[in-house]
N, C-alpha and C positions, 0 to 999 in steps of 0.2 A: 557561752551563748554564741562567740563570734564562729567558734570552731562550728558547730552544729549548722550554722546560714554559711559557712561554706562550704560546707560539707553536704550541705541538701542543694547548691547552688552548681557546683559539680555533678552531683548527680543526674540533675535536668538535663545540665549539657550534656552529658554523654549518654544519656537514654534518648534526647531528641536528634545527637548526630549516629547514631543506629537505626533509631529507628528510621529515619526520612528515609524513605525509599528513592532510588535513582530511577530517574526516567531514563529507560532505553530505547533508544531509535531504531528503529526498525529500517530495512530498504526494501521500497516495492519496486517492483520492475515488472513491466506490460511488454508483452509480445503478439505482433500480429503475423500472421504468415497466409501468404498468398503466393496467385501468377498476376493480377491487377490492384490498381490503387483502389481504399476504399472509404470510407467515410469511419472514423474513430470516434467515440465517446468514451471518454472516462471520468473517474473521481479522482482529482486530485488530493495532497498531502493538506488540503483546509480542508476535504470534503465537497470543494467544489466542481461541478460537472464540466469538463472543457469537451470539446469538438475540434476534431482535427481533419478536414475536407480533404481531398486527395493525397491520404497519406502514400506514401510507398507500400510497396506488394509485402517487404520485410520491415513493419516500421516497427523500434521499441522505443520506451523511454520508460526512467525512472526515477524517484528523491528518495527521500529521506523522513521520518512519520516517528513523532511518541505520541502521537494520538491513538492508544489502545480502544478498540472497539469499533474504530472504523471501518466501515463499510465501503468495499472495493470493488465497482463495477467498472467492467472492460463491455462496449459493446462496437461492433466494426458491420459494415456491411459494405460489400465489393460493389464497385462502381461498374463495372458490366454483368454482372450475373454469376460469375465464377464465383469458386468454393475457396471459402477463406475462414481460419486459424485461429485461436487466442490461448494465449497461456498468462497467466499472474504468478506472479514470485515473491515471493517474502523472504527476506535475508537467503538467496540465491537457491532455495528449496523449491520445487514448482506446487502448489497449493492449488491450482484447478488450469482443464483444459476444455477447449473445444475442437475436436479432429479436423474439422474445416469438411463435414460433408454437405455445407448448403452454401448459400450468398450472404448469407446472414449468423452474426454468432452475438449470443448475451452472456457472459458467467461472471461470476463475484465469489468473493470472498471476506476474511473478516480479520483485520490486523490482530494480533493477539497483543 
């Protein structure tokens, strides 16, 4: 009887350290590109919306995400009028752009 409750007690353990799946982190990285500074909104790595006022004409920044399923929004708009850029990255692959043909750019994406 003892053999059998260790032997099913073993078992558990190594079907639940297989099974548990690892969280993998993701890195997102924002790039804006411009000739003027511009007003930045993004999602950060909680999902939350930050604003960044007169960022630089080249502003990026990035962290670090296991939150799968998150929704990634870049949006910038140029402080005089010129035409301004964005690109998102996920683990250093570029996943969406915006050519920068207006003052204004919105795109997103979706962490896998």
């Amino acid at each position: 009887m003892k053999k059998i409750i260790v032997l099913s007690l073993f078992t558990l353990i190594a079907v639940f350290t297989f099974s548990c799946k690892k969280d993998k982190s993701h890195v997102v990285k924002y790039s804006i590109q411009g000739s003027a500074r511009s007003t930045v909104t993004y999602t950060d790595q909680n999902g939350d919306v930050k604003t960044v006022t007169n960022a630089d004409a080249n502003w990026t920044t990035s962290f670090s995400s296991t939150d799968h399923g998150l929704m990634l929004k870049l949006a910038a708009i140029s402080t005089d009028g010129s035409n301004v850029g964005g690109k998102i990255f996920i683990d250093g692959n570029q996943t969406t752009q915006s050519n920068g043909n207006s003052n204004s750019i919105t795109i997103s994406a979706t962490l896998p």
